[in-house]
C-alpha positions in Angstrom: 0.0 0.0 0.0 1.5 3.4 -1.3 1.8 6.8 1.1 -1.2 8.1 -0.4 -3.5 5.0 0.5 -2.3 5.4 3.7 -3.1 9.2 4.3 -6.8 8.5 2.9 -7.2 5.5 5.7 -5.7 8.2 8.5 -8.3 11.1 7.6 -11.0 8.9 8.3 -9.9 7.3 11.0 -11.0 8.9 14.4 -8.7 7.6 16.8 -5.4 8.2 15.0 -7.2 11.9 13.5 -9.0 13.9 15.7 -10.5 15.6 13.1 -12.1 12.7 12.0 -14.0 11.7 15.1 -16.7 13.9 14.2 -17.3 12.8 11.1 -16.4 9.2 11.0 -18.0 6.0 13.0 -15.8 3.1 14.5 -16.8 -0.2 14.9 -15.0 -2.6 17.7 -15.7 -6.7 17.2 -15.6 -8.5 20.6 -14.8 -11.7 19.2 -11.5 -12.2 21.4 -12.3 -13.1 25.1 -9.1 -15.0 26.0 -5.9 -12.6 27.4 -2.8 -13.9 27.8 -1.8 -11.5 30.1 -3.2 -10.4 33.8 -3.2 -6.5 34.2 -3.5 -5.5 38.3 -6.2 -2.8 36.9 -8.0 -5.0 34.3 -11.2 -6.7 35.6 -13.2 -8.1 32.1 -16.6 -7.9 33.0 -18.3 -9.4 29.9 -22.0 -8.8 30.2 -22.5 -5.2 31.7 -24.4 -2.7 29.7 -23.8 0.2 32.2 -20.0 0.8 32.1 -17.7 2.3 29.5 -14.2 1.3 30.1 -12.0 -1.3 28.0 -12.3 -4.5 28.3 -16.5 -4.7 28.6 -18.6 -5.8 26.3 -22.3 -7.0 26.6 -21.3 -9.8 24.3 -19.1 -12.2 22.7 -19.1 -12.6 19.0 -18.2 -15.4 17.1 -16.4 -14.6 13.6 -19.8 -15.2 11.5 -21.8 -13.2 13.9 -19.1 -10.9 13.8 -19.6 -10.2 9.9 -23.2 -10.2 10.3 -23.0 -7.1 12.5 -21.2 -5.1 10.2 -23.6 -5.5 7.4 -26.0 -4.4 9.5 -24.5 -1.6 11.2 -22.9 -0.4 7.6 -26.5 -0.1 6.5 -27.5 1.7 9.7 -24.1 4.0 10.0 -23.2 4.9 6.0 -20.2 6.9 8.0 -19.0 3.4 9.3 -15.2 3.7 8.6 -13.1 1.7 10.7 -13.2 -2.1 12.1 -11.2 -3.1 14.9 -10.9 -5.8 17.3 -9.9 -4.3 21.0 -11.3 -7.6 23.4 -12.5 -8.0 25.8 -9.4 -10.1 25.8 -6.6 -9.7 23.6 -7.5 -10.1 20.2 -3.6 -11.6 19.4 -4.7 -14.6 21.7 -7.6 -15.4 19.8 -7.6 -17.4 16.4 -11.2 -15.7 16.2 -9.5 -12.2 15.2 -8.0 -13.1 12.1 -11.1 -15.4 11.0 -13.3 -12.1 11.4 -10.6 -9.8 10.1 -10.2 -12.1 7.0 -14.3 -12.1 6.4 -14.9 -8.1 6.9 -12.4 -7.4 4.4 -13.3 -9.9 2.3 -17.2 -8.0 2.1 -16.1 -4.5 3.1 -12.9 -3.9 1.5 -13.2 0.0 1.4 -13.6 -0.4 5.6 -10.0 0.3 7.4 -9.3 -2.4 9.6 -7.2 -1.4 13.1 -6.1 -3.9 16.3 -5.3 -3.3 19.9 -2.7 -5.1 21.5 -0.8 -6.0 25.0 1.7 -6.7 22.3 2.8 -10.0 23.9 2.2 -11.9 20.3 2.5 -9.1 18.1 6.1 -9.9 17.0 4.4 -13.3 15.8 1.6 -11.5 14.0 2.7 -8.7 12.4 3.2 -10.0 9.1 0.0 -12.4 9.3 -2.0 -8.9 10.2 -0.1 -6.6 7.1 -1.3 -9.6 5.3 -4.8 -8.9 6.1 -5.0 -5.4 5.1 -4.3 -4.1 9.2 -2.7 -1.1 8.8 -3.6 0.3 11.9 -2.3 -1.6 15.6 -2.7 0.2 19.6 -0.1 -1.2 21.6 -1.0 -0.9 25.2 2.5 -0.4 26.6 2.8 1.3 30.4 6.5 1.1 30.8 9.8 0.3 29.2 11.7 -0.9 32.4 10.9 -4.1 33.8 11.6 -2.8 37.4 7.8 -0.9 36.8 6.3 -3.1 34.5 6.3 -6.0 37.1 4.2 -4.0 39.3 1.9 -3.5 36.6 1.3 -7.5 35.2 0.5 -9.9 38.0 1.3 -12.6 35.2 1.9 -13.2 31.6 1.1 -17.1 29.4 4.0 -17.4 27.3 4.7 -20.6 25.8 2.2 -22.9 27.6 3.6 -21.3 30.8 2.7 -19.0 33.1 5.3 -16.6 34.0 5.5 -14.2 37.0 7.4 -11.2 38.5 10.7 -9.6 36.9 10.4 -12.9 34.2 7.1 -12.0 33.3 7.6 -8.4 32.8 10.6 -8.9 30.8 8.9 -11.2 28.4 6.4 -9.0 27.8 8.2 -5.7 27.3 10.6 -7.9 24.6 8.0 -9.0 22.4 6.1 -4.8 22.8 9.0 -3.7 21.6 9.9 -6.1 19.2 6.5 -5.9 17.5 6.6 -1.8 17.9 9.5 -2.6 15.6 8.4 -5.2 13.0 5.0 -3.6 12.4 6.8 -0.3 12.1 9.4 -1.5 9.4 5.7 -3.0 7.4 4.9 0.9 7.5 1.8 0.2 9.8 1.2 3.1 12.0 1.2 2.6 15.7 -0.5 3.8 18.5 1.0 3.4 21.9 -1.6 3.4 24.8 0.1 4.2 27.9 -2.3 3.7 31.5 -1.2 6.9 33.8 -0.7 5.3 37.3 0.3 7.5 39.7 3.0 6.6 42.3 3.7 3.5 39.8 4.5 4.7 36.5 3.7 8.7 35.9 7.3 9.8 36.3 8.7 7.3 33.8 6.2 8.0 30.9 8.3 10.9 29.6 10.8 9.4 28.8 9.3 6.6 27.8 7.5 8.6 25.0 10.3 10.0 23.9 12.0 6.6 22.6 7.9 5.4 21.6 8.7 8.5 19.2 12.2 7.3 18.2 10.8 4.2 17.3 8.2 5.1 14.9 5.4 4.9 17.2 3.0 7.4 15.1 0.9 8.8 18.4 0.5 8.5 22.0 -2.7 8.2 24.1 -2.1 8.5 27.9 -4.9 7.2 29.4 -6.2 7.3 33.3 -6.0 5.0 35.6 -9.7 3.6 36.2 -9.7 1.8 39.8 -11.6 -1.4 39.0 -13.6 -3.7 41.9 -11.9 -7.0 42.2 -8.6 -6.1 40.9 -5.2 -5.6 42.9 -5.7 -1.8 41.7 -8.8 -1.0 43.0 -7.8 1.4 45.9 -5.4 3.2 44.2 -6.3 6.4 43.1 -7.0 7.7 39.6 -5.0 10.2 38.2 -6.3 14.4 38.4 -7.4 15.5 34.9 -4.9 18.3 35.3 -1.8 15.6 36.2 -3.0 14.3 33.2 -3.3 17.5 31.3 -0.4 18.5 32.5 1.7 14.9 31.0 0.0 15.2 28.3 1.5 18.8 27.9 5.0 17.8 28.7 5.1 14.6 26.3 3.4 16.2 23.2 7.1 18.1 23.4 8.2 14.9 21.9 5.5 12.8 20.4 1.6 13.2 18.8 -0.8 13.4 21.6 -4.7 12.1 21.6 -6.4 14.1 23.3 -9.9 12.9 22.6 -9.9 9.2 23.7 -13.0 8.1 25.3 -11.7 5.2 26.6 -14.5 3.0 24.4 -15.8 -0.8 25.6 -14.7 -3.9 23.8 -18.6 -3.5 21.5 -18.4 0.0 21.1 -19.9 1.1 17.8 -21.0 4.7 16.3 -19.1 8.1 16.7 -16.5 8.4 19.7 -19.2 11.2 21.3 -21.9 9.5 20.3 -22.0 5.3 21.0 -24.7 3.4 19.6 -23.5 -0.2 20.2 -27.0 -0.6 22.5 -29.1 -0.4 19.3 -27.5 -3.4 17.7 -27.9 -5.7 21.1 -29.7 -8.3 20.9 -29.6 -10.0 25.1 -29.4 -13.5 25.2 -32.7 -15.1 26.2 -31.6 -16.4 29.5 -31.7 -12.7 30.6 -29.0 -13.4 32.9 -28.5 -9.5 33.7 -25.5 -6.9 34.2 -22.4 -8.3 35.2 -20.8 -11.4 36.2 -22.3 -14.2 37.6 -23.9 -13.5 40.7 -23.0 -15.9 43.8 -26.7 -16.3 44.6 -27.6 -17.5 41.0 -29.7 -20.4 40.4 -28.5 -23.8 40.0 -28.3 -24.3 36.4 -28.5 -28.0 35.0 -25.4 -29.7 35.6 -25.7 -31.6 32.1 -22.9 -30.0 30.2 -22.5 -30.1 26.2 -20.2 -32.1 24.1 -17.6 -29.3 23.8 -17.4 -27.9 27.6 -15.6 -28.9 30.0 -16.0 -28.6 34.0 -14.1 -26.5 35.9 -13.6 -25.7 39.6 -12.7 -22.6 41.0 -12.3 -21.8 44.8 -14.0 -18.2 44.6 -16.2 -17.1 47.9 -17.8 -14.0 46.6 -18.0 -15.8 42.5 -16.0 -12.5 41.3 -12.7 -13.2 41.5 -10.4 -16.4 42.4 -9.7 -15.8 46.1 -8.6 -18.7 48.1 -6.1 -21.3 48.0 -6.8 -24.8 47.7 -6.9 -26.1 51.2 -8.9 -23.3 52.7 -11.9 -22.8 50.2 -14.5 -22.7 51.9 -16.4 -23.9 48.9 -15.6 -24.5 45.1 -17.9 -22.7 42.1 -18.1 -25.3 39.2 -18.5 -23.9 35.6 -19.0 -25.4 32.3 -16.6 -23.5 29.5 -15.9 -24.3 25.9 -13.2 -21.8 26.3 -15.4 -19.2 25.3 -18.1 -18.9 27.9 -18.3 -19.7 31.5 -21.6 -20.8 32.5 -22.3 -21.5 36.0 -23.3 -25.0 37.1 -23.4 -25.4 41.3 -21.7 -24.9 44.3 -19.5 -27.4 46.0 -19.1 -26.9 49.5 -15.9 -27.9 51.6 -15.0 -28.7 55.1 -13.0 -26.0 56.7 -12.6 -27.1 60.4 -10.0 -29.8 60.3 -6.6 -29.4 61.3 -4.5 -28.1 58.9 -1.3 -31.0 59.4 -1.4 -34.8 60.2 -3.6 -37.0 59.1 -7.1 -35.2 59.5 -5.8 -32.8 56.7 -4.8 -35.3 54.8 -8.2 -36.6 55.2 -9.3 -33.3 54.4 -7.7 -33.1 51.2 -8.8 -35.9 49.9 -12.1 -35.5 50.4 -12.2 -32.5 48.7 -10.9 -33.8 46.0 -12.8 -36.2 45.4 -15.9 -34.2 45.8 -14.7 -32.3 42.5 -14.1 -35.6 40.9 -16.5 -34.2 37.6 -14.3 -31.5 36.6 -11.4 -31.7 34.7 -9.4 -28.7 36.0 -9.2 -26.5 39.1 -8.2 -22.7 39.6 -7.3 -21.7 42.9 -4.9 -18.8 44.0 -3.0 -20.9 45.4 -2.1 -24.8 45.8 0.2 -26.8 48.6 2.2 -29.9 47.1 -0.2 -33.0 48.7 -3.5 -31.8 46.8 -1.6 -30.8 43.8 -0.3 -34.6 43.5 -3.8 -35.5 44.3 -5.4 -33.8 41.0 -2.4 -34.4 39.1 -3.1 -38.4 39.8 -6.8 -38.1 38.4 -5.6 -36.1 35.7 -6.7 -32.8 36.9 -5.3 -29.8 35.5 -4.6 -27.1 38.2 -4.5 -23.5 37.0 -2.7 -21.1 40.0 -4.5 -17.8 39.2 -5.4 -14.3 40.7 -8.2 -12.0 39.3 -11.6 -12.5 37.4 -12.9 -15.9 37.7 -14.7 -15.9 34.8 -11.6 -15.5 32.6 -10.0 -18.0 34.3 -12.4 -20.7 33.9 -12.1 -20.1 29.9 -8.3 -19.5 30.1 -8.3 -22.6 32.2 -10.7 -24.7 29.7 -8.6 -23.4 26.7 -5.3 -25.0 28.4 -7.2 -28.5 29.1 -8.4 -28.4 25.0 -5.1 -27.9 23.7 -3.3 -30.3 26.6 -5.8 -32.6 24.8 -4.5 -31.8 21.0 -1.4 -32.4 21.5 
């Protein structure tokens, strides 16, 4: 694609051209609910029609579905010109990304199609996304020494392995700026998202910028901090709109600025002032509400379907994964194909043995074996006897902290490909 093709795709595109936002409607897929990373401010709730942060949606999308939506909304929006894929999860850890990307160009070739990353895969991907027509990538980067960015990412799934601490943050910030670098040399223009955290990373971000900018990176959005419920985040404090201001001031010294991000959801569809992704919802029939599933849910059948897969997760408030194995108090059992977690029962535990000797062993085992239907267990965290005990039965154990929803389909994903190899 020549320079000139390229300038015609950024005047229309609102989030690279702020003139454009006006004028010009985006459309974001949510066909990509698996993440391969765990932010300590990102808490994916999937079905919530009342907030407008990244990472919600009020649904997930398969690639066909996908394609239907955006004949229809083309028909509805005639100033429809951008397509991108931005979650709920990261659209680079979903083969469901390029299956939609591949079918929207194929019947809407005039529409600009754009990506937004964690960046973890993208040095993979580049090529296979130029292929595609993407010309457009966000790259949500929030720090270029791993000393901050391991207080940013409570884990990262590289490799079939979960990865922690300095390791983790080190992986990650490789392959962000190794795919910064590829897709720049494929003469994609890049965004870099950077989250303004205050005490973590707001006095690194200059400087930061300025190298985004010696790399190619094309504009910079510096985004606030939004404290989330049920993330490690969640009592820190959100940045002042003059600290941000006042960043934004400083940087745009050395790099392109956005200055009119609205920070849009994972369905968001219309202008960026003007969201209309509620009139193309249609709610599931089982009218299952706002939000995750709620701890005092119904009992759902416990007949599962051919492609799901149990899962147990030791979660007290059915939020987030919050106790170890020994001490859950009770375990939430889910049925997942990976893309959906749909809640089946509870399965209490006994709490009041002794925690040595042979009345926890006792213990263990029981508990075990009341979770003998599932074929993988999340907890935050797991001792060596009941991790042999799964391990014996075949159980996959997934060590986890956060939503528990995304676990259950991260952890179903991991049991389906165990299963391929």
């Amino acid at each position: 694609m020549n320079k000139t093709a390229l300038d015609a795709m950024l005047d229309s595109h609102p989030c690279y051209n702020e003139g454009a936002h006006r004028r010009y409607a985006r459309m974001h897929l949510p066909v990509a609910p698996k993440c391969n990373i765990q932010c300590n401010y990102c808490n994916r709730r999937y079905d919530c029609c009342n907030e407008s942060r990244p990472g919600v949606t009020s649904e997930v999308l398969s690639p066909g579905q996908a394609l239907e939506k955006v004949r229809e909304v083309a028909e509805k929006i005639p100033q429809l010109s951008v397509v991108a894929v931005a979650g709920p999860g990261d659209p680079l850890a979903n083969e469901e990304t390029f299956e939609s990307l591949k079918l929207v160009t194929g019947e809407f070739p005039d529409l600009t199609l754009c990506i937004s990353t964690n960046g973890l895969m993208l040095p993979r991907y580049a090529e296979r996304l130029h292929g595609l027509g993407v010309r457009f990538v966000t790259v949500t980067i929030n720090a270029i020494d791993p000393e901050i960015s391991e207080k940013i990412y409570s884990s990262v799934t590289w490799e079939r392995s979960r990865l922690t601490g300095r390791e983790a943050a080190e992986r990650l910030l490789e392959n962000q700026l190794e795919g910064i670098r590829r897709c720049v040399e494929l003469g994609m223009l890049i965004k870099a998202n950077v989250v303004l955290m205050p005490g973590i990373n707001d006095a690194h971000i200059p400087g930061m910028v300025k190298e985004l900018k010696r790399m190619g990176v094309y504009i910079v959005n510096i985004l606030p901090l939004i404290p989330v419920e049920g993330t490690r985040f969640s009592d820190r404090r959100a940045p002042t709109s003059e600290e941000r201001r006042n960043l934004m001031d400083l940087c745009s010294l050395d790099a392109r600025m956005m200055r009119h991000c609205r920070q849009c959801r994972a369905d968001a569809i219309g202008l960026l002032d003007d969201d209309r992704s509620g009139e193309f919802y249609t709610p599931p029939e089982c009218g299952s509400g706002c939000g995750p599933i709620r701890p005092d849910a119904p009992r759902a059948d416990s007949a599962i379907l051919d492609d799901e897969i149990r899962i147990a997760v030791a979660s007290k408030d059915g939020t987030t994964v919050d106790y170890g194995f020994g001490n859950a108090p009770s375990f939430r059992i889910y049925a997942s194909d990976g893309r959906t977690a749909r809640y089946l029962r509870t399965e209490k535990a006994d709490t009041w043995g002794e925690v040595y000797g042979d009345a926890h062993a006792r213990h263990i085992l029981s508990t075990v074996e009341s979770l003998d239907d599932c074929r993988a267990v999340v907890v935050r965290e797991i001792g060596d006897r009941p991790y042999a005990e799964l391990a014996a039965r075949g159980v996959s154990v997934t060590v986890f902290e956060g939503d528990a929803e995304t676990a259950v389909r991260e952890a179903a994903l991991s049991v389906m490909d165990d299963c391929m190899k």
